[in-house]
GULOPA-71485 format. One record per atom (N, C-alpha, C): residue number from 0; residue in one letter; atom name; z negated, x negated, y. Coordinates in pm, whole numbers, always signed. Each point is the difference from the previous one (the first is absolute). Example, Ala and Ser with C-alpha at 12.3 -4.5 7.8 and 13.67 -1.06 7.14 Angstrom:
BEGIN
[0, 'A', 'N', [-780, -1319, -569]],
[0, 'A', 'CA', [+0, +89, +119]],
[0, 'A', 'C', [+0, -90, +120]],
[1, 'S', 'N', [+72, +35, +105]],
[1, 'S', 'CA', [-6, -82, +119]],
[1, 'S', 'C', [-73, +77, +109]],
END
This chain:
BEGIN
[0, 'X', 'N', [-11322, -6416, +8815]],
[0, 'X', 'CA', [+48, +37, +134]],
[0, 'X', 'C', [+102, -102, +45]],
[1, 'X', 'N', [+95, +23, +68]],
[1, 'X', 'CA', [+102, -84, +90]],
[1, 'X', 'C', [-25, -72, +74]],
[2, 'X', 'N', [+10, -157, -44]],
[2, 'X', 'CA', [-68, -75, +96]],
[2, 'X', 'C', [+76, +23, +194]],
[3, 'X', 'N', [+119, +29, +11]],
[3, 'X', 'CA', [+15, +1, +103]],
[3, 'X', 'C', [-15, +113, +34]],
[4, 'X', 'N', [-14, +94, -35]],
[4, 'X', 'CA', [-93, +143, +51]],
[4, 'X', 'C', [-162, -41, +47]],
[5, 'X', 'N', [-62, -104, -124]],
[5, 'X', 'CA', [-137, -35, +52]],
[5, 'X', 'C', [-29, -60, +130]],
[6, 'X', 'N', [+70, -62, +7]],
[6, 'X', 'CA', [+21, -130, +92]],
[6, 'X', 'C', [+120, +30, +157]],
[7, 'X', 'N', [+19, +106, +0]],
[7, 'X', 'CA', [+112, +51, +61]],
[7, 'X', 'C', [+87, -99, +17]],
[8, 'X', 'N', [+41, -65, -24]],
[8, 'X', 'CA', [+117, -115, -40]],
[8, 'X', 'C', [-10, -113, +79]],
[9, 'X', 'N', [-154, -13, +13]],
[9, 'X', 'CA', [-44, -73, +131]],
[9, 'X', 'C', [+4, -154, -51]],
[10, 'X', 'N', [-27, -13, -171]],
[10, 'X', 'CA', [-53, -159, -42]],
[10, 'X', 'C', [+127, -17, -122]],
[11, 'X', 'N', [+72, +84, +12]],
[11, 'X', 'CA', [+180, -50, -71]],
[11, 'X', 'C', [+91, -99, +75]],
[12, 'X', 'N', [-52, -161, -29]],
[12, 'X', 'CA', [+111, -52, +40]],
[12, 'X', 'C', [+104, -28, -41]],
[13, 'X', 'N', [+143, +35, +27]],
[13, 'X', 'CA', [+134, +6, -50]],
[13, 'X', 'C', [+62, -166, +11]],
[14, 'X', 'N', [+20, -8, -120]],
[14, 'X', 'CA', [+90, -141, +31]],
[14, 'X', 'C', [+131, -32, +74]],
[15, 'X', 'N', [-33, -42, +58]],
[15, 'X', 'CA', [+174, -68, +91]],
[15, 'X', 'C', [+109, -61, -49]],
[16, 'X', 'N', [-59, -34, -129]],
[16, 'X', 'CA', [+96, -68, -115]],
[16, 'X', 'C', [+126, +72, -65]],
[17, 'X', 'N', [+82, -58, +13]],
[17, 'X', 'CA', [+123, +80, -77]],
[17, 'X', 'C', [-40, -8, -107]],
[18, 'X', 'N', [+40, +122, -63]],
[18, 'X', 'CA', [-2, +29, -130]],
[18, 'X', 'C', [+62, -48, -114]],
[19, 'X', 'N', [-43, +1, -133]],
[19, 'X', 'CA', [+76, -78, -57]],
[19, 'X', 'C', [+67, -135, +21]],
[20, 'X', 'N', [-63, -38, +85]],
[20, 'X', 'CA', [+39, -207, +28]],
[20, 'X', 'C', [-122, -70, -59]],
[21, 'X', 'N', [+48, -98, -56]],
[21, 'X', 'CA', [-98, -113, -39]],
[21, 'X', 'C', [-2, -53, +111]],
[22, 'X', 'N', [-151, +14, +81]],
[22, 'X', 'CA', [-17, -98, +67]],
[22, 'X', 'C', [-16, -170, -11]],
[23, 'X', 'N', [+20, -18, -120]],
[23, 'X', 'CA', [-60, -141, -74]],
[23, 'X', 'C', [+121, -82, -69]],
[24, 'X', 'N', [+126, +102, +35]],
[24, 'X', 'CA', [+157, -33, -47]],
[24, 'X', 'C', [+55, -107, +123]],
[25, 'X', 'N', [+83, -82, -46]],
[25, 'X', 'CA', [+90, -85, +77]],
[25, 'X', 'C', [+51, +98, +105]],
[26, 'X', 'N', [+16, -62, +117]],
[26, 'X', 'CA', [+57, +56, +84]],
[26, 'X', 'C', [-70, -39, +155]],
[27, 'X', 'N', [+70, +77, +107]],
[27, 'X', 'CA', [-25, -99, +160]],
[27, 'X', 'C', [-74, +167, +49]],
[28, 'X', 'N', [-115, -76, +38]],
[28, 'X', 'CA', [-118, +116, +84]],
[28, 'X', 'C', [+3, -33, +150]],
[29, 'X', 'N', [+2, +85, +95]],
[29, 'X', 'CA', [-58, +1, +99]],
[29, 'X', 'C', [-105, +49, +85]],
[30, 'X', 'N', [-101, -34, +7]],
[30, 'X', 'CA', [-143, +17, +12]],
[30, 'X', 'C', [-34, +15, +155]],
[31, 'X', 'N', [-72, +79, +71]],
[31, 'X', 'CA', [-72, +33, +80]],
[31, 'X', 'C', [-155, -5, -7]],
[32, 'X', 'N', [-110, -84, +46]],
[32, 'X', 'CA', [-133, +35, -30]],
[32, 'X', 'C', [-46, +42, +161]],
[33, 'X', 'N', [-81, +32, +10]],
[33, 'X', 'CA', [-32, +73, +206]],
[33, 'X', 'C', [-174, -57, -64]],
[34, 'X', 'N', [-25, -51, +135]],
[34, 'X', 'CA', [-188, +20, +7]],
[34, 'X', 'C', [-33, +128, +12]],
[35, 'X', 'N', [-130, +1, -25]],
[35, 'X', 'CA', [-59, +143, +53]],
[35, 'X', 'C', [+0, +21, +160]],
[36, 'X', 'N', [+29, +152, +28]],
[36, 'X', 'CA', [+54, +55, +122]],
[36, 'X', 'C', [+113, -95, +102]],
[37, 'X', 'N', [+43, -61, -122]],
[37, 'X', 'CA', [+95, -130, +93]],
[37, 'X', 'C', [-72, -75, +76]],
[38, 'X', 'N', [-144, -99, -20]],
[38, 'X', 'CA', [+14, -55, +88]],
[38, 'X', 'C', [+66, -125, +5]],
[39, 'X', 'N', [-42, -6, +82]],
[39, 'X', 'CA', [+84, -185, +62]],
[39, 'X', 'C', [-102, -115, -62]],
[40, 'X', 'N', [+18, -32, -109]],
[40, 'X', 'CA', [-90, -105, -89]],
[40, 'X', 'C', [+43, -100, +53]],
[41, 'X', 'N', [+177, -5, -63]],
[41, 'X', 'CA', [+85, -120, -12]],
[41, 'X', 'C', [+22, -91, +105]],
[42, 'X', 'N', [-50, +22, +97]],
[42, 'X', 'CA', [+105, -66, +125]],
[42, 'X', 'C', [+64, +118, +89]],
[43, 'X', 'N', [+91, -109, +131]],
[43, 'X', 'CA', [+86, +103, +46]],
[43, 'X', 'C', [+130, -63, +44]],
[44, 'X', 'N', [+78, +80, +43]],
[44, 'X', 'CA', [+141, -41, -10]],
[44, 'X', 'C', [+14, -32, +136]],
[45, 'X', 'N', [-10, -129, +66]],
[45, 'X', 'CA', [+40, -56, +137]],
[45, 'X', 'C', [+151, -81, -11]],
[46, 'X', 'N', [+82, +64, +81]],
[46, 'X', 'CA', [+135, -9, +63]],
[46, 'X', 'C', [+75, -41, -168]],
[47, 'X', 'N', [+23, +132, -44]],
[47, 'X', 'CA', [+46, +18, -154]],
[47, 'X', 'C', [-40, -105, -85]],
[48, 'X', 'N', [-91, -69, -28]],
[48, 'X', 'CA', [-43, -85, -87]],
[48, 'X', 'C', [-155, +68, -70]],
[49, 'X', 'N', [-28, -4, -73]],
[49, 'X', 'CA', [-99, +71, -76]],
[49, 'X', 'C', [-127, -152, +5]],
[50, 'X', 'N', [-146, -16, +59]],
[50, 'X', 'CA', [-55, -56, +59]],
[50, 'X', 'C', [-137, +34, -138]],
[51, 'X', 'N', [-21, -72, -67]],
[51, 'X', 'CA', [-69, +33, -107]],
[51, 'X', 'C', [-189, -28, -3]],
[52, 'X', 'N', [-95, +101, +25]],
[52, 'X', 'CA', [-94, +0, -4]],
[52, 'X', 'C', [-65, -124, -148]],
[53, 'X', 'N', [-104, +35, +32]],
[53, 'X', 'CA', [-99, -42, -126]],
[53, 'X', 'C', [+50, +67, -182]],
[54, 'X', 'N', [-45, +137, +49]],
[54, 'X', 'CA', [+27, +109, -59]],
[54, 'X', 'C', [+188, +29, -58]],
[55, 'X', 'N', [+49, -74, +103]],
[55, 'X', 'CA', [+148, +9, -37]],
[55, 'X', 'C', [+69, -135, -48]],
[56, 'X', 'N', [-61, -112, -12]],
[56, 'X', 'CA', [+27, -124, -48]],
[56, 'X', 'C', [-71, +11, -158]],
[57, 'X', 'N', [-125, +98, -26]],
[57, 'X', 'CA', [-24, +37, -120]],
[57, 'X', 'C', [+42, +65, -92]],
[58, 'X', 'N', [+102, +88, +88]],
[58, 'X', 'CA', [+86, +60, -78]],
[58, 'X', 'C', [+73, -48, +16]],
[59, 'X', 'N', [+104, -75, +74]],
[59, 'X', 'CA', [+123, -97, -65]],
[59, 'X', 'C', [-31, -122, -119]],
[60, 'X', 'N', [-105, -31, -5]],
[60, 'X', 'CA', [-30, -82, -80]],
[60, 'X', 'C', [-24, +79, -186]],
[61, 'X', 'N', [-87, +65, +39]],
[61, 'X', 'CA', [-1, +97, -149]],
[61, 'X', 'C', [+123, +52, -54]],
[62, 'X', 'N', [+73, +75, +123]],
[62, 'X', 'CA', [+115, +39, -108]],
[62, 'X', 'C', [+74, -178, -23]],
[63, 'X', 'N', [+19, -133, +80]],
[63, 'X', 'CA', [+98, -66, -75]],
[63, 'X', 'C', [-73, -79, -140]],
[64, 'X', 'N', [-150, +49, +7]],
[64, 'X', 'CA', [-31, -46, -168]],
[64, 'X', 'C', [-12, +156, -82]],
[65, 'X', 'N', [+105, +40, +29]],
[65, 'X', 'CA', [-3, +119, -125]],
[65, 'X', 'C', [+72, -49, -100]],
[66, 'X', 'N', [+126, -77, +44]],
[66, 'X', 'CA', [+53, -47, -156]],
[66, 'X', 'C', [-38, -111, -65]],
[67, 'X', 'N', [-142, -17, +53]],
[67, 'X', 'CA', [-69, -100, -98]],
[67, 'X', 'C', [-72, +54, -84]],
[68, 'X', 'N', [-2, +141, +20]],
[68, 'X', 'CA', [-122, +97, -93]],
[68, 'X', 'C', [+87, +87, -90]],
[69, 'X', 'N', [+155, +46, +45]],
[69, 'X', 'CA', [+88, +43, -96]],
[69, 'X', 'C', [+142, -7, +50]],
[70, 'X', 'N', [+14, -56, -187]],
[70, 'X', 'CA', [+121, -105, +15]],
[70, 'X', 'C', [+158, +99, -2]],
[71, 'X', 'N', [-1, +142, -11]],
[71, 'X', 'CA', [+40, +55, -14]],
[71, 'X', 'C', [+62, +38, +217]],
[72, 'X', 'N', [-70, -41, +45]],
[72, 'X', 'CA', [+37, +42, +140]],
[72, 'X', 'C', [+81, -122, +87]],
[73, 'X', 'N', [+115, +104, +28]],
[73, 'X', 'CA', [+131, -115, +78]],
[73, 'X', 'C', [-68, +53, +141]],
[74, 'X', 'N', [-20, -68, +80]],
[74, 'X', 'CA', [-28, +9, +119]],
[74, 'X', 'C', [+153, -52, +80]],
[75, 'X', 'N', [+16, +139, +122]],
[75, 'X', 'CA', [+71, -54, +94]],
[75, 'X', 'C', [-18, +36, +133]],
[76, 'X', 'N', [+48, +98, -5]],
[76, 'X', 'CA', [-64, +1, +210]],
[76, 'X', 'C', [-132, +121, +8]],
[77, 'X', 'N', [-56, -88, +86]],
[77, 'X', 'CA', [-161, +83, +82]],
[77, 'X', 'C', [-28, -52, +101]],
[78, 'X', 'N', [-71, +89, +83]],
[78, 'X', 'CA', [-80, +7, +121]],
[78, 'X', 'C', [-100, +33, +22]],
[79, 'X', 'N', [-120, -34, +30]],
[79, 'X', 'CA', [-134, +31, +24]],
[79, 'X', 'C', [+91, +17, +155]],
[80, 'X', 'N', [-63, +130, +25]],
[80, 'X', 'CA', [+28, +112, +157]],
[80, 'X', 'C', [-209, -29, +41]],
[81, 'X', 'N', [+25, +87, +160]],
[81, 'X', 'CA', [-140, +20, +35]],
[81, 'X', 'C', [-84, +73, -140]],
[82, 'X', 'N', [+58, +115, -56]],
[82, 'X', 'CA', [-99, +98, -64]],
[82, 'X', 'C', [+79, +43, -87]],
[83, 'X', 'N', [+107, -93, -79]],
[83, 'X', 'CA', [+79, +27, -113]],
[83, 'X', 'C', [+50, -145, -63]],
[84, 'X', 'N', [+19, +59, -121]],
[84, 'X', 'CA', [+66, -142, -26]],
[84, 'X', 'C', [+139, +68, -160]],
[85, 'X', 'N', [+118, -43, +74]],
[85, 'X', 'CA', [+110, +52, -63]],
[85, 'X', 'C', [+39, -135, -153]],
[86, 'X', 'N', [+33, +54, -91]],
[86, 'X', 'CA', [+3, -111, -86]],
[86, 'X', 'C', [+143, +53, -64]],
[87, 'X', 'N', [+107, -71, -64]],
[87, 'X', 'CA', [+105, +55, -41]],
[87, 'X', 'C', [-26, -162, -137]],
[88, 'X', 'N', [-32, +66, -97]],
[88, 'X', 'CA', [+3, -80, -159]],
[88, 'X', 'C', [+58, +39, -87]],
[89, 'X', 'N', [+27, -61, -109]],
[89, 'X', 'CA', [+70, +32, -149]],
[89, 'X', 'C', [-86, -34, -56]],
[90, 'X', 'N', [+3, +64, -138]],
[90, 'X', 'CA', [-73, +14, -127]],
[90, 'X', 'C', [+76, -61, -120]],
[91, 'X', 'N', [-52, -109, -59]],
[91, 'X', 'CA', [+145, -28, -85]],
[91, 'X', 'C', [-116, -7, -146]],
[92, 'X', 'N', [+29, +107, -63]],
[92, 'X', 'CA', [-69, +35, -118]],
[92, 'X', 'C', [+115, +32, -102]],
[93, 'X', 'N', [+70, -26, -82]],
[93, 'X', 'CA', [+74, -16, -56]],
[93, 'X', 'C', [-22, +73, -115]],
[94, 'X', 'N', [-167, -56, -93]],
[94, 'X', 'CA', [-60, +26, -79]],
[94, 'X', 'C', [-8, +107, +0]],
[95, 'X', 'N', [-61, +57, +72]],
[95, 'X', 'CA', [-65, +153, +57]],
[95, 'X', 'C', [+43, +124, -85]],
[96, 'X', 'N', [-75, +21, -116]],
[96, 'X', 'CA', [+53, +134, -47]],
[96, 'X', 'C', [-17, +134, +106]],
[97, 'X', 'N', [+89, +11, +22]],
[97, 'X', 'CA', [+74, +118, +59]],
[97, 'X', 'C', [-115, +121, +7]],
[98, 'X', 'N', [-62, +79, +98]],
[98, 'X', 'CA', [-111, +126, -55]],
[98, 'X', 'C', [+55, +68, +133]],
[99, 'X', 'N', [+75, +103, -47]],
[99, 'X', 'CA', [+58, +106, +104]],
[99, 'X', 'C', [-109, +94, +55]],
[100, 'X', 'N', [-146, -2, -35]],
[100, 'X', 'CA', [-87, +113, +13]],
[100, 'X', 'C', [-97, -29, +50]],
[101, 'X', 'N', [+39, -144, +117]],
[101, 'X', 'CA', [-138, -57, +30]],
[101, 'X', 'C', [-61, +45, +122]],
[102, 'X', 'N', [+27, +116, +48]],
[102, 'X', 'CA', [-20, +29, +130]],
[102, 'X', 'C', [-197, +30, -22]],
[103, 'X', 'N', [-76, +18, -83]],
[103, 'X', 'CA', [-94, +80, -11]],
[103, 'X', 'C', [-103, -91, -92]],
[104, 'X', 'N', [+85, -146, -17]],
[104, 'X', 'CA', [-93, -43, -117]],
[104, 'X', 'C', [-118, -154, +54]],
[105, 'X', 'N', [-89, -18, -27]],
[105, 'X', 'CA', [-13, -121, +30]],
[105, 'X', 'C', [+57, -161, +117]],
[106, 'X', 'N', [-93, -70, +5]],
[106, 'X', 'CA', [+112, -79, +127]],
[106, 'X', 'C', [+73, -78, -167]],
[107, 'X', 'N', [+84, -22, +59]],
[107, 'X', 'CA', [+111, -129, -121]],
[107, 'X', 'C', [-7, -126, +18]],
[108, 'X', 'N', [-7, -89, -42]],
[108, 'X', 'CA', [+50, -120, +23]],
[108, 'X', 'C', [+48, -58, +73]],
[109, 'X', 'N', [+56, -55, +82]],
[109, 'X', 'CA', [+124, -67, +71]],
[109, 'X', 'C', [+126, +95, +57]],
[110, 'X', 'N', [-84, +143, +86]],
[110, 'X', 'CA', [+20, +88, +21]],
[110, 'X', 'C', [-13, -15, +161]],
[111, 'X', 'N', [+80, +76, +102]],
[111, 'X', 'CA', [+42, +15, +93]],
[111, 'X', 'C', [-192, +43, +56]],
[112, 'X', 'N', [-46, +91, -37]],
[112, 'X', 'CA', [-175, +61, +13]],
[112, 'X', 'C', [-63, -133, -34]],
[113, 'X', 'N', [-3, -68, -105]],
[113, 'X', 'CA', [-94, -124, -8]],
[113, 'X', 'C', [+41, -118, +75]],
[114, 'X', 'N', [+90, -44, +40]],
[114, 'X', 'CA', [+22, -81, +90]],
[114, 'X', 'C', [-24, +32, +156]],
[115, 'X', 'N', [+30, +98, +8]],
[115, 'X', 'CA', [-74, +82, +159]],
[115, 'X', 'C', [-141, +23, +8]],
[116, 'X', 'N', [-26, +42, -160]],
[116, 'X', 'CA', [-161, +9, +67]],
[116, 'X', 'C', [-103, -128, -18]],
[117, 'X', 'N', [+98, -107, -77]],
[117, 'X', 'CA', [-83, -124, +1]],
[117, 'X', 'C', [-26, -75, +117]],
[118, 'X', 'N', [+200, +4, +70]],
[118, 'X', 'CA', [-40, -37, +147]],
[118, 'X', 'C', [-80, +41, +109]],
[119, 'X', 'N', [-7, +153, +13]],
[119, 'X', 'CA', [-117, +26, +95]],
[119, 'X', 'C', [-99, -10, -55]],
[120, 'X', 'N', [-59, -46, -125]],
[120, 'X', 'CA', [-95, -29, -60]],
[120, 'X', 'C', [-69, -161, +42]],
[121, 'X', 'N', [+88, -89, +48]],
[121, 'X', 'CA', [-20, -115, +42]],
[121, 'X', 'C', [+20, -23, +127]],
[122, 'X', 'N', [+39, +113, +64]],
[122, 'X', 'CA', [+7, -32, +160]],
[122, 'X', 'C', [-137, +104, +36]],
[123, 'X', 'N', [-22, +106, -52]],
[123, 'X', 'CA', [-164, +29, -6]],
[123, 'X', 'C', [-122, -100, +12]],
[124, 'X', 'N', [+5, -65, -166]],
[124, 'X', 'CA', [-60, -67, +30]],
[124, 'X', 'C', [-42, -152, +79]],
[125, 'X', 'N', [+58, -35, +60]],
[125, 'X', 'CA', [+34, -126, +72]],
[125, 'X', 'C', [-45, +81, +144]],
[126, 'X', 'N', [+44, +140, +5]],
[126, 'X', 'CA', [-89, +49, +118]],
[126, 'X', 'C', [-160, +12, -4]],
[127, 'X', 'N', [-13, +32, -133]],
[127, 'X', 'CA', [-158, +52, -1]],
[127, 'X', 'C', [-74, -173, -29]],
[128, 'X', 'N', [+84, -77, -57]],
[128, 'X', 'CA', [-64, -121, +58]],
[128, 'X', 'C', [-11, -81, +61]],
[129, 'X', 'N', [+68, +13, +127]],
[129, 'X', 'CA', [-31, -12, +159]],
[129, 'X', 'C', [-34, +57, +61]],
[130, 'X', 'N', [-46, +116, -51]],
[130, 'X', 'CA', [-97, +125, +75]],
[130, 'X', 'C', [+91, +60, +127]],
[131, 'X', 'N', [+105, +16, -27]],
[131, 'X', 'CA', [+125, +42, +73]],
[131, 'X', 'C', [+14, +182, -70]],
[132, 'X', 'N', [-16, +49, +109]],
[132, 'X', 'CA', [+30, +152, -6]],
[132, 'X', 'C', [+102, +66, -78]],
[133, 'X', 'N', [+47, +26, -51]],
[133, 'X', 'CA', [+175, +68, -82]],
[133, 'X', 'C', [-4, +6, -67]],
[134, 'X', 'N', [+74, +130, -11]],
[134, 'X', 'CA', [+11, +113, -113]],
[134, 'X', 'C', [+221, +17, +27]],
[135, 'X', 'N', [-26, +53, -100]],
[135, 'X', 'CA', [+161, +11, -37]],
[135, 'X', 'C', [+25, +114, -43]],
[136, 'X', 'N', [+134, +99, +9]],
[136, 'X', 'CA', [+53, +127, +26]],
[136, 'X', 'C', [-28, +39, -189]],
[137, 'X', 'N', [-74, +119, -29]],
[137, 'X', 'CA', [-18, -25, -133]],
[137, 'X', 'C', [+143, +6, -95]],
[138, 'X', 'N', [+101, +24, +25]],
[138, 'X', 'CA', [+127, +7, -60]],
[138, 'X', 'C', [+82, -69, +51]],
[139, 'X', 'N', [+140, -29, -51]],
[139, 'X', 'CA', [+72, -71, +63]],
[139, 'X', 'C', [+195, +33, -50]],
[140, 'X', 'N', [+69, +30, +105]],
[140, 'X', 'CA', [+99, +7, -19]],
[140, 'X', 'C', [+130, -106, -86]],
[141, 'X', 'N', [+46, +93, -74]],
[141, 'X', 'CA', [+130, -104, -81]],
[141, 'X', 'C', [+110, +85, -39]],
[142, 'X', 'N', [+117, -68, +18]],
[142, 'X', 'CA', [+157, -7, -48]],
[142, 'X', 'C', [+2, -45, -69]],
[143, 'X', 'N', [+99, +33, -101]],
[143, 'X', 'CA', [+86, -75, -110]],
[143, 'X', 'C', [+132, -22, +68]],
[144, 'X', 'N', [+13, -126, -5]],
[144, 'X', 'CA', [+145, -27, +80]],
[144, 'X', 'C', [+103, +11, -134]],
[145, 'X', 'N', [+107, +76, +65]],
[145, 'X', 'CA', [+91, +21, -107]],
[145, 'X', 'C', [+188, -31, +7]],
[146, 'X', 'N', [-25, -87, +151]],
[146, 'X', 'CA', [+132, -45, -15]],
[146, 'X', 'C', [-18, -186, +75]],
[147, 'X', 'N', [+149, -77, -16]],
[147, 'X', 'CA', [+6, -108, +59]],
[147, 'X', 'C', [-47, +57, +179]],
[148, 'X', 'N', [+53, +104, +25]],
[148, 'X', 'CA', [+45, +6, +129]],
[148, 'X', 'C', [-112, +62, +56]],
[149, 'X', 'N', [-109, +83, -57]],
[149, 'X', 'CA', [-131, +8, +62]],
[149, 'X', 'C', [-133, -136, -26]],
[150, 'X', 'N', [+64, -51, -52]],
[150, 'X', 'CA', [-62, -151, -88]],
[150, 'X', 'C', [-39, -54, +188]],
[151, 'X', 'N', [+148, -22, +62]],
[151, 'X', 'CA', [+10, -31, +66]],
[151, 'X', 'C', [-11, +59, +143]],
[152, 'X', 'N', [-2, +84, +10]],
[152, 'X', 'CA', [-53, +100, +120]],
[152, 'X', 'C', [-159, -10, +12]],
[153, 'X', 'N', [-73, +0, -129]],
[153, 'X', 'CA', [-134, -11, +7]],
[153, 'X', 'C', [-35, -130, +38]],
[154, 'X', 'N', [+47, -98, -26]],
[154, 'X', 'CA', [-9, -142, +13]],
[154, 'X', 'C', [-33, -11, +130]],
[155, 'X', 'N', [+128, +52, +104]],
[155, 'X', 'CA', [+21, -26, +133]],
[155, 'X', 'C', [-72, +105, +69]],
[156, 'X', 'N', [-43, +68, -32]],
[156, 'X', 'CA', [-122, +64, +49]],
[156, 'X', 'C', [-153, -36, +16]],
[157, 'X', 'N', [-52, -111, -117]],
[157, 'X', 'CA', [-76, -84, +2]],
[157, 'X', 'C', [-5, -51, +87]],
[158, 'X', 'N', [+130, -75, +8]],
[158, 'X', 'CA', [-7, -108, +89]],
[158, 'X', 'C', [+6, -33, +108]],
[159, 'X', 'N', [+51, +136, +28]],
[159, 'X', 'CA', [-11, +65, +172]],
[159, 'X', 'C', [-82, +57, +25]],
[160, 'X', 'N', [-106, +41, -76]],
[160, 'X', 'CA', [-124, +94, +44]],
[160, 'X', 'C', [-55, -91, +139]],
[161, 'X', 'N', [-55, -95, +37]],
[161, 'X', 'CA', [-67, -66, +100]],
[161, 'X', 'C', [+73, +42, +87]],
[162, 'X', 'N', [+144, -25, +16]],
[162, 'X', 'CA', [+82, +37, +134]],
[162, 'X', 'C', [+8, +137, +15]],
[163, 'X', 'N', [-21, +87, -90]],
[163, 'X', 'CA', [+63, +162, +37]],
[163, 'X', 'C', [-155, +63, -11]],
[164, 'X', 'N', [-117, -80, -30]],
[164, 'X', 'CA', [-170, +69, +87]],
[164, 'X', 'C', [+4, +113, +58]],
[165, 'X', 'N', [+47, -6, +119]],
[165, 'X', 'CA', [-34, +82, +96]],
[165, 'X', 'C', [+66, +173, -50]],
[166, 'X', 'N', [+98, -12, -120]],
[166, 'X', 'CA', [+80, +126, -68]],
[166, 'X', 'C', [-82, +25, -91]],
[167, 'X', 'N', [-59, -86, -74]],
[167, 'X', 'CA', [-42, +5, -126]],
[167, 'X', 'C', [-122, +128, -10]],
[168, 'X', 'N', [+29, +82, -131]],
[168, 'X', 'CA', [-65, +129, -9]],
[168, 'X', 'C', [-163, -65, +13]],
[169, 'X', 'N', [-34, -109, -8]],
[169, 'X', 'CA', [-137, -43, -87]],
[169, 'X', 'C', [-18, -40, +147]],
[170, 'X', 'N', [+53, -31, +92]],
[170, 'X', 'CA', [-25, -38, +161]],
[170, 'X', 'C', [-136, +83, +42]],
[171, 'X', 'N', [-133, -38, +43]],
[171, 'X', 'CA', [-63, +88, +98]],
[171, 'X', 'C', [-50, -87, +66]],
[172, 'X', 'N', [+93, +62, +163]],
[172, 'X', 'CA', [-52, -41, +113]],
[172, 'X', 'C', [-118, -18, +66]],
[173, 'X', 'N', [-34, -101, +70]],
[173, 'X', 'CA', [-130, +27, +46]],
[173, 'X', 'C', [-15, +61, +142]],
[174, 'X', 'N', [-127, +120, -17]],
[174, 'X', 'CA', [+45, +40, +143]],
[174, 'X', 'C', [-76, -60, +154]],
[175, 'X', 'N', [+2, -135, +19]],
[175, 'X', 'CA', [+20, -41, +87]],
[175, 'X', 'C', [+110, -27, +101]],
END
């Protein structure tokens, strides 16, 4: 029988991944992760400066020891937000035999998926052992940056996220 006939297409999750890209190939990612239902883990943004919780000093700290865990990751601009945290990295795998068909296979190596899920893997746990509440959005958004000139648009978007808050899609107001 058809599994999505069985299932009325209720437990098919579709990958967000472009097709045919090595995620695990050289090249500049830009990453989106959200908490669950967005909340406000991180901190909050008082008079455009981003004001960093417990919870959000744990995650600035984890992601800046990610390239102590793989040596393959150029780190350059990020922001831990209230209930996001934007990361814009390179992958410099050189080695990397090439696998055009990886949309469906296994996590990889020193892959755009294993480095994301190691980090919320360590900002998890550092919650669950402070007995600190949080959970994280189960997926997480990414670009392949593909020119100098969005290199740089994404950059300055980072880095303005604290000041432009109050626009920002990931913004929820409180209704007081």
């Amino acid at each position: 029988m058809n599994q999505n006939r069985l299932f009325c297409g209720r437990y098919r999750n579709q990958t967000t991944r472009l097709k045919n890209w090595d995620y695990s190939s050289s090249g500049w990612y830009f990453i989106t992760i959200c908490t669950q239902n967005r909340e406000m883990y991180f901190g909050d943004v008082i008079n455009d400066e981003m004001v960093l919780s417990e919870m959000g000093h744990a995650a600035a700290g984890c992601w800046l020891g990610m390239s102590r865990v793989y040596d393959v990751l150029i780190g350059d601009a990020w922001v831990v937000m209230p209930n996001h945290v934007h990361l814009l990295f390179g992958i410099n795998n050189p080695d990397r035999q090439k696998n055009q068909n990886n949309a469906f296979l296994k996590m990889i190596k020193n892959s755009v998926s294993s480095i994301i899920n190691h980090y919320k893997g360590r900002v998890t746990k550092y919650a669950k052992k402070e007995n600190i509440p949080f959970l994280w959005q189960p997926r997480f958004y990414d670009h392949i940056v593909r020119s100098k000139n969005e290199f740089f648009k994404i950059q300055s978007y980072i880095e303005n996220n604290p000041v432009n808050w109050e626009e920002d899609q990931f913004c929820r107001q409180s209704s007081f």
